[in-house]
C-alpha positions as CSV (number, residue, x, y, z in Angstrom):
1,X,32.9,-21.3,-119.1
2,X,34.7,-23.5,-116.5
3,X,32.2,-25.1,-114.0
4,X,35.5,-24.3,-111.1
5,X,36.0,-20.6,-112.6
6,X,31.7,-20.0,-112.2
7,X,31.3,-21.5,-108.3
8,X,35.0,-20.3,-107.1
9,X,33.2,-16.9,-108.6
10,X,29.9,-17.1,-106.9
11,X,31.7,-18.2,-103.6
12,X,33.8,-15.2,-103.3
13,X,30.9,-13.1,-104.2
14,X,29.3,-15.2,-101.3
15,X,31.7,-14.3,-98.7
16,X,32.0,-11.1,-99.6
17,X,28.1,-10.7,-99.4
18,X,28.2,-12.4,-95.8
19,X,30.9,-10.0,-94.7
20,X,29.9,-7.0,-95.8
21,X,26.3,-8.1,-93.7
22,X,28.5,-8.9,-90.4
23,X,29.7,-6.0,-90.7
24,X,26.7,-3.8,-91.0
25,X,27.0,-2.4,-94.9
26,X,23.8,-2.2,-96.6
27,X,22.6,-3.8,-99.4
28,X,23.6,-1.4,-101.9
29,X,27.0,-1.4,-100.3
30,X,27.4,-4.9,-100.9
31,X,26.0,-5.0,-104.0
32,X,28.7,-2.5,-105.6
33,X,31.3,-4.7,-104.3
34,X,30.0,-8.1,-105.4
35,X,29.8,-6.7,-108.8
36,X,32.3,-5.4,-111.7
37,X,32.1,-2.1,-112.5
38,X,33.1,-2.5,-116.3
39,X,33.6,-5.7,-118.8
40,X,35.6,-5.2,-122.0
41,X,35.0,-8.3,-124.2
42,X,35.6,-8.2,-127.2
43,X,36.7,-10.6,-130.2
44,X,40.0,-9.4,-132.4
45,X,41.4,-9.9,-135.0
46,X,45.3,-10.5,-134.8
47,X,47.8,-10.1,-138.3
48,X,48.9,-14.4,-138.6
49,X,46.5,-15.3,-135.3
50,X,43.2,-15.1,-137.0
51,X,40.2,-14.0,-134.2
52,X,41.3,-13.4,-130.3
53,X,39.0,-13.3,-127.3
54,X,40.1,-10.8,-125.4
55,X,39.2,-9.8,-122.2
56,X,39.7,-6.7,-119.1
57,X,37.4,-6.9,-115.9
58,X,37.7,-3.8,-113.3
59,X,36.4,-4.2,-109.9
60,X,35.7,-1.7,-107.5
61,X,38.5,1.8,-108.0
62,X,36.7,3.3,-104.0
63,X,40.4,2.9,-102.9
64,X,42.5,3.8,-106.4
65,X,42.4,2.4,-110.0
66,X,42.3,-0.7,-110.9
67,X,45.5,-3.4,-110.9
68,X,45.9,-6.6,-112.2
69,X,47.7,-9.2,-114.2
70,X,47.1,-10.3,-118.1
71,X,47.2,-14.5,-118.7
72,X,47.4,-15.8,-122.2
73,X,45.8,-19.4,-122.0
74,X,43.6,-21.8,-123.8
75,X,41.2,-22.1,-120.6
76,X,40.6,-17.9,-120.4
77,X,36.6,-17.3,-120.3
78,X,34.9,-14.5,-118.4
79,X,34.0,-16.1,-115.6
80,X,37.7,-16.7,-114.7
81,X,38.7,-13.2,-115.5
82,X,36.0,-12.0,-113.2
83,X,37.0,-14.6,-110.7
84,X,41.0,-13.3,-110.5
85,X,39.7,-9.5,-110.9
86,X,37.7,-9.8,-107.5
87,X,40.3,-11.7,-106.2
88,X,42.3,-8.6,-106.9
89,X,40.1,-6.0,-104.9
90,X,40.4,-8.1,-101.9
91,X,44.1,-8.8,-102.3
92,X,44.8,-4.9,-103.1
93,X,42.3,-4.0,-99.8
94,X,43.8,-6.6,-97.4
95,X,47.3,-5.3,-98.0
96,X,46.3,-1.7,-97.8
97,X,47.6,-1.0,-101.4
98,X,45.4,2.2,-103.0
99,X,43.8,0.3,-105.4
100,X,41.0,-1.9,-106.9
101,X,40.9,-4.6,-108.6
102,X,41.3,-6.0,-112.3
103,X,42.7,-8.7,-114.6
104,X,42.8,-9.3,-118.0
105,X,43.5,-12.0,-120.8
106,X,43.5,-13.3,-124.3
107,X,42.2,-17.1,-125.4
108,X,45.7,-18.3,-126.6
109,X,47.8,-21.6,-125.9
110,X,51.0,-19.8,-126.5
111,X,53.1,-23.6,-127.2
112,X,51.0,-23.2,-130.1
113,X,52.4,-19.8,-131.1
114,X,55.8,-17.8,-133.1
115,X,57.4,-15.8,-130.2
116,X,56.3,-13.4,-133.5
117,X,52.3,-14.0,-132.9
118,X,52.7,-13.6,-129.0
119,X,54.1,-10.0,-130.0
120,X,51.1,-9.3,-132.5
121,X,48.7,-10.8,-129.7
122,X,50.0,-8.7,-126.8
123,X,49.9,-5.4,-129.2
124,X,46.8,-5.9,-130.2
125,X,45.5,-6.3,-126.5
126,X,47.1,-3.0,-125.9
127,X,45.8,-1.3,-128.7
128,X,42.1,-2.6,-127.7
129,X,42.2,-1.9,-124.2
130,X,44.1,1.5,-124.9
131,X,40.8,3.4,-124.1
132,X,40.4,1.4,-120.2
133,X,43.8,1.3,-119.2
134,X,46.2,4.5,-117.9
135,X,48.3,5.2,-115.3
136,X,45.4,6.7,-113.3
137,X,43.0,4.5,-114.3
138,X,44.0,0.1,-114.9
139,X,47.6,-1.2,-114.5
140,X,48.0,-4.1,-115.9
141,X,50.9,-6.9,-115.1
142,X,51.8,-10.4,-116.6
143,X,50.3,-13.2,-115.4
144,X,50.4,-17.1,-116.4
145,X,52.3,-16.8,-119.6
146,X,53.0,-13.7,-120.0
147,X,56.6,-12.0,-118.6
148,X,58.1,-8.7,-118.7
149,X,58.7,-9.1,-122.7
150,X,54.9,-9.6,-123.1
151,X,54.5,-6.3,-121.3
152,X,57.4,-4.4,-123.1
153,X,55.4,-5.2,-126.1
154,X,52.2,-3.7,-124.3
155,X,53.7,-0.5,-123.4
156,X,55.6,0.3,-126.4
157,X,51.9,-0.5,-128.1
158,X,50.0,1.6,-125.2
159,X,52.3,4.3,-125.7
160,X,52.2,4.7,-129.6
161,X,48.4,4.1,-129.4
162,X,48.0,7.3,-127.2
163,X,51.3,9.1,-128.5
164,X,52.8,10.0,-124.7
165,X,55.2,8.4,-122.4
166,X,53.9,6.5,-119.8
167,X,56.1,4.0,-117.7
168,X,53.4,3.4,-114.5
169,X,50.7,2.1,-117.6
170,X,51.9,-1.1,-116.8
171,X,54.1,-2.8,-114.0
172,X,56.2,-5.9,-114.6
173,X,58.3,-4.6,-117.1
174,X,62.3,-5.0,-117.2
175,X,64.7,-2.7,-115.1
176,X,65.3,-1.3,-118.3
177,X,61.7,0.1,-119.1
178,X,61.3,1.2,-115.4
179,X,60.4,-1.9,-113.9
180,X,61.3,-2.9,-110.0
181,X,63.9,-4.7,-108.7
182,X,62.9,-7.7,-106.3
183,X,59.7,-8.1,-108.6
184,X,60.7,-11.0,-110.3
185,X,59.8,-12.9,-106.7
186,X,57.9,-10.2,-105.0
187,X,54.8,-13.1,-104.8
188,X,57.6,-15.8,-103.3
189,X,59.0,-13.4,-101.0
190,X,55.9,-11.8,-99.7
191,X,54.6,-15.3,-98.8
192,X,57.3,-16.5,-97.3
193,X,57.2,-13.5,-94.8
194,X,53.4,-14.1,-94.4
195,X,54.5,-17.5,-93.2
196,X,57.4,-16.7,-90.9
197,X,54.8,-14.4,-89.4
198,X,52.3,-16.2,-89.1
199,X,54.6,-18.8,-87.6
200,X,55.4,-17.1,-85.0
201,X,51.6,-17.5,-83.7
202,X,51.6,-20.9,-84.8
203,X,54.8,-22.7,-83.7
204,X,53.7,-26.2,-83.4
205,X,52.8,-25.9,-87.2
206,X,56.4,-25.7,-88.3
207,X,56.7,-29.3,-87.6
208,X,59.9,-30.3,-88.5
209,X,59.7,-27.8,-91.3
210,X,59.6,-29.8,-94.5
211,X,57.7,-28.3,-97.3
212,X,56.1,-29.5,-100.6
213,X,55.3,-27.2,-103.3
214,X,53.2,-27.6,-106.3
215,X,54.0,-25.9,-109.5
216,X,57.9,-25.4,-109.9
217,X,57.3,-22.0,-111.9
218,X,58.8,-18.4,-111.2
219,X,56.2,-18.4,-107.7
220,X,56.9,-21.9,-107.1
221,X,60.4,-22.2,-107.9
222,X,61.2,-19.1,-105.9
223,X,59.1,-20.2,-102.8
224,X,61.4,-23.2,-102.8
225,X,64.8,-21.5,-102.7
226,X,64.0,-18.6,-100.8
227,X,62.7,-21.3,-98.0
228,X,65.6,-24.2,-98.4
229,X,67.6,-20.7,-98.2
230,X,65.8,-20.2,-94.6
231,X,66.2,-23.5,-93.1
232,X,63.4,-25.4,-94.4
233,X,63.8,-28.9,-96.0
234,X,61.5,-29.2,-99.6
235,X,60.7,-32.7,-99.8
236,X,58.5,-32.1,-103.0
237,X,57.7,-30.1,-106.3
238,X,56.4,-30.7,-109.5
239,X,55.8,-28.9,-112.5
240,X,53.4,-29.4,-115.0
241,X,54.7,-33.1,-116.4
242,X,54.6,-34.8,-112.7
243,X,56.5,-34.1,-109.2
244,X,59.2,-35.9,-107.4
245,X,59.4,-36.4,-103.6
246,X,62.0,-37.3,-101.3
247,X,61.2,-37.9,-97.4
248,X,65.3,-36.6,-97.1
249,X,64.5,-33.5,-98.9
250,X,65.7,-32.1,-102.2
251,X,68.6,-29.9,-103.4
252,X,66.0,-27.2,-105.3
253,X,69.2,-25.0,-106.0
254,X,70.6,-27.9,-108.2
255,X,67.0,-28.7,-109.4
256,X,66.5,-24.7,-110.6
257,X,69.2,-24.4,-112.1
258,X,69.2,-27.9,-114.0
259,X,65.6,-26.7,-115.0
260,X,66.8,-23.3,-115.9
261,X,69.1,-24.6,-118.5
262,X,67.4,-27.6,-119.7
263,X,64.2,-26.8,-119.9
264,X,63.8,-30.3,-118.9
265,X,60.9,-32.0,-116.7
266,X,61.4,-32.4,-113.0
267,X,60.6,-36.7,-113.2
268,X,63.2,-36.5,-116.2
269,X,65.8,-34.8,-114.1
270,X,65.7,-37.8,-111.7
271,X,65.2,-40.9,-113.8
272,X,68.2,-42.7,-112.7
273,X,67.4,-42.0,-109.2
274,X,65.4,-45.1,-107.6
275,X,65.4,-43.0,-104.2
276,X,63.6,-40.3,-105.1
277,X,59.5,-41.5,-106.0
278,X,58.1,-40.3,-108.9
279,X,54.4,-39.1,-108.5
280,X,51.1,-36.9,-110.2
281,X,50.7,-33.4,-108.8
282,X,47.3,-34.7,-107.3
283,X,49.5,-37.7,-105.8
284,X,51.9,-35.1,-104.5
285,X,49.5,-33.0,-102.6
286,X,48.3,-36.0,-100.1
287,X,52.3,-36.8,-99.3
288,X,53.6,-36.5,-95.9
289,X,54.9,-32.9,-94.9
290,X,54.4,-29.9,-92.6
291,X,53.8,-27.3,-95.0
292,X,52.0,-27.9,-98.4
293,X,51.7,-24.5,-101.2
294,X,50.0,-25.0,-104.0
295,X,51.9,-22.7,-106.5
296,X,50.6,-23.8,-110.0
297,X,46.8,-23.3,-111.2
298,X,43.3,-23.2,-109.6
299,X,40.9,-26.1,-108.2
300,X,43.9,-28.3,-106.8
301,X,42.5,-28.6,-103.8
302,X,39.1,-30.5,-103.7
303,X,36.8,-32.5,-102.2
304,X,37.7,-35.8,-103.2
305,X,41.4,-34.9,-101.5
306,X,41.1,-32.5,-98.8
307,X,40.3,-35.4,-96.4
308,X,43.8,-37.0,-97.1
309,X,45.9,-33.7,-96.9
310,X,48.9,-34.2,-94.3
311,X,50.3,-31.1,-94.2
312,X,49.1,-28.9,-90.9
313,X,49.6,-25.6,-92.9
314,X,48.5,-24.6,-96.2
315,X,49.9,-21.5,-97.7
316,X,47.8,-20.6,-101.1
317,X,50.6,-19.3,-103.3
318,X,48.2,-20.4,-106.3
319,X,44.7,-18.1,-107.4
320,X,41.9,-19.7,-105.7
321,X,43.5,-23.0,-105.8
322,X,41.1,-24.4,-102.8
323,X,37.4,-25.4,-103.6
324,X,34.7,-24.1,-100.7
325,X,33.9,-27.2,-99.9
326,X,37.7,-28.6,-99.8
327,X,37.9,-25.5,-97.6
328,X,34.8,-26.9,-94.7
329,X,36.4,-30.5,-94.4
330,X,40.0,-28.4,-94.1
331,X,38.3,-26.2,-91.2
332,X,36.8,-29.5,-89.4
333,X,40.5,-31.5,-89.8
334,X,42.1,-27.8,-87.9
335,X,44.3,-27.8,-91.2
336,X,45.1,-24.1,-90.8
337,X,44.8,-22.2,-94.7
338,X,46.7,-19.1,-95.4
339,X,44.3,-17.8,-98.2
340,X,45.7,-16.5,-101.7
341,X,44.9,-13.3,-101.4
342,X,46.7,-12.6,-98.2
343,X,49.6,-15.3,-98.9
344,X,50.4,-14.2,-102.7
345,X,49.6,-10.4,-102.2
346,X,53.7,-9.7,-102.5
347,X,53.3,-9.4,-106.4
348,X,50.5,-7.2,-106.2
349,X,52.6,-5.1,-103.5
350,X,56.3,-4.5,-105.9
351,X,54.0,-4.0,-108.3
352,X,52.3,-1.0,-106.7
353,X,55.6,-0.2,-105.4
354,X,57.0,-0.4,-109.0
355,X,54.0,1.8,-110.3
356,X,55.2,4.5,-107.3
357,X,58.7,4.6,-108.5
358,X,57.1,4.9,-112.2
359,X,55.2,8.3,-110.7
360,X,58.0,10.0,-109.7
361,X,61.1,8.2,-111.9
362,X,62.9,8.1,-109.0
363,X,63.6,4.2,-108.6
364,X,65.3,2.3,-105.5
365,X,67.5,-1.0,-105.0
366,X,66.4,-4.4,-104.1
367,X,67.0,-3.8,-100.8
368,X,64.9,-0.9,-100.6
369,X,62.4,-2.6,-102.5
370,X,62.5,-5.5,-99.4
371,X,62.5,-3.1,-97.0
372,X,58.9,-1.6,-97.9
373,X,57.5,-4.9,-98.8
374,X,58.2,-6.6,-95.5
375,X,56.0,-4.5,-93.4
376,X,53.4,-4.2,-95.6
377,X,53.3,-8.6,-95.4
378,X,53.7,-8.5,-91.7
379,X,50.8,-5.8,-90.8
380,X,48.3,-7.7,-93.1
381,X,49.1,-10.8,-91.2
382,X,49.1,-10.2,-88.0
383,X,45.7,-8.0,-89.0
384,X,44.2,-11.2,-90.3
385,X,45.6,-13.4,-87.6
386,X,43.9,-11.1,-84.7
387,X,40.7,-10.7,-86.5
388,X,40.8,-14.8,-86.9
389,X,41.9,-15.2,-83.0
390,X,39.2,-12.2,-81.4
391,X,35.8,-13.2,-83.9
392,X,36.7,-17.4,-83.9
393,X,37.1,-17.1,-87.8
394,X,39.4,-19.2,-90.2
395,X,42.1,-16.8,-91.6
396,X,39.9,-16.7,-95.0
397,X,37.3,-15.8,-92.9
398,X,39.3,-12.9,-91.3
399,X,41.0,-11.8,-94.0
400,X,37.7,-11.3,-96.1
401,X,36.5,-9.3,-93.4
402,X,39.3,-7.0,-93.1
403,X,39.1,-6.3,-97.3
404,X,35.4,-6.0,-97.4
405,X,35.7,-3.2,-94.3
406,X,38.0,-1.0,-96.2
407,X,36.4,-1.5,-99.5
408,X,32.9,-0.8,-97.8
409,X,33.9,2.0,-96.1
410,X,35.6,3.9,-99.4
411,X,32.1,2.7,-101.2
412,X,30.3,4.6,-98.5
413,X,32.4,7.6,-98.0
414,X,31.9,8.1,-101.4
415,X,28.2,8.4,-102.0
416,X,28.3,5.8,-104.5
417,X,25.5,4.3,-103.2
């Protein structure tokens, strides 16, 4: 168990607790939404893998069934399963998406596997979570190392396993096997029109738009282009081996596709260039900009660095990658936070959208695809935005009020308690 994965857990448990009490649920009320409804854990053994811990946490179906993603990762334990399912609820709640919440996982550092034993890995998580997951009931979608090949594996596995078709098991997949276009950066996408919106409100944030972003991977790298692409300069990005930043800004189209084809590190890229300072990605989030997302893994943002934050707008691209208490001296220094599960939600939202298409194999362009997600991004923000403006809340603030009132209000509508 991860000290960060337990309090991140107990905090958002916390704030959904002090919600629900604002806004008048009872106890019980609150208590079935603080609280998982099911935890598969179990230990499995893989052909060439030896024992797996694998994992599926479901929060909350009052407003559909459960949806999330599956990480394969050295550092998956419980507590961070449960901390992304619940995540999940209020992400799926805020956005107005009919579903709950879930994730799932399986203790693997996959630089240490055969693309063979990530196959035998992924089928074995779908034979052992055959009995929790369906198209009705859990939908599950990559995550941190796993793509739409880990998931083709996971449906051909699902579907064998149960001996029927079923495309909207799992969303994620490849065009191919019924998967959405635009999903590949649906997260990017949907944040960048979370920000645009929220701009709108918040002009003098913009600053002279330049941009850092942490984590140079598919949300990261996406958030980038789609934002040089919309006249904002990046002057920073790393990935996992360092970042580079240059006060001129960055070509990231040169920089993606360099990275694309060479696999090679970002401070590698530029090693001949004395211009451009090579740094840490803790050393990168304290540099001078307008704008700082953290796109790469949980806990970035902490006490010992909040205070020395430059940026004027943070948009959480990341899971829970701002500590509560990095959160408080944020609030005090008016650093305005666009919280993860408003500011990422766009996955979660193709998904869903892919999962429709999968109900009725009927499936749409990209542009069609855009055109749903847009409004669906824009609503929740200008929801959360008024709720922050009217009750004197922080966005977080707002935005968990807004999810715990629908989730509350299925909860209670349905007798559960």
């Amino acid at each position: 168990m991860t000290h960060t994965s337990e309090s991140t857990y107990k905090n958002i448990q916390g704030a959904i607790s002090k919600a629900g009490q604002d806004l008048g649920f009872s106890a019980a009320t609150i208590a079935d939404m603080t609280e998982p409804y099911n935890v598969i854990n179990q230990t499995v053994s893989v052909d060439g893998v030896g024992n797996v811990d694998m994992y599926r946490v479901q929060y909350n179906n009052a407003l559909g069934p459960y949806k999330g993603g599956i990480r394969f990762h050295p550092a998956v334990d419980l507590d961070e399963v449960k901390t992304l399912a619940i995540t999940m609820m209020l992400k799926c709640s805020l956005v107005g998406i009919p579903m709950g919440g879930a994730k799932g996982g399986a203790t693997i550092d996959p630089r240490d596997l055969s693309d063979a034993q990530i196959e035998a890995v992924a089928r074995a998580w779908a034979r052992t979570m055959a009995p929790y997951i369906g198209v009705d009931k859990d939908i599950p979608a990559p995550d941190v190392n796993t793509n739409g090949q880990t998931m083709s594996y996971m449906l051909d596995e699902f579907e064998k396993t149960v001996g029927r078709s079923e495309p909207g098991v799992i969303t994620g997949k490849p065009i191919a096997l019924g998967g959405s276009q635009g999903r590949e950066q649906a997260t990017s996408q949907g944040g960048v029109y979370v920000l645009e919106h929220l701009l709108t409100h918040l002009p003098d944030r913009a600053g002279d738009k330049r941009v850092i972003v942490q984590g140079f991977g598919n949300v990261g790298s996406f958030a980038a282009l789609i934002l040089a692409e919309r006249g904002f300069t990046i002057v920073g990005v790393s990935d996992s081996k360092g970042g580079v930043y240059d006060p001129r800004g960055l070509d990231v189209v040169a920089i993606a596709k360099e990275k694309n084809s060479n696999r090679t590190s970002l401070q590698d890229l530029f090693a001949s260039d004395d211009e451009v300072q090579k740094v840490t990605n803790e050393e990168l989030l304290v540099l001078d900009c307008d704008i700082l997302i953290p796109a790469a893994l949980e806990g970035q943002i902490t006490v010992e660095n909040a205070a020395d934050i430059k940026a004027g707008l943070i948009l959480e691209l990341a899971n829970n990658p701002t500590s509560s208490e990095a959160d408080l001296i944020l609030k005090e220094r008016d650093v305005i936070v666009v919280p993860d599960f408003l500011a990422n939600a766009g996955g979660v939202t193709v998904s869903y959208l892919e999962w429709v298409q999968n109900r009725q194999q009927y499936y749409w362009t990209a542009e069609e695809v855009d055109h749903k997600l847009k409004p669906i991004m824009t609503t929740a923000s200008e929801a959360v935005y008024q709720t922050s403006i009217n009750s004197s809340l922080t966005l977080r603030e707002a935005g968990f009020r807004l999810a715990v009132q629908r989730i509350g209000e299925a909860v209670a509508l349905r007798g559960r308690v």
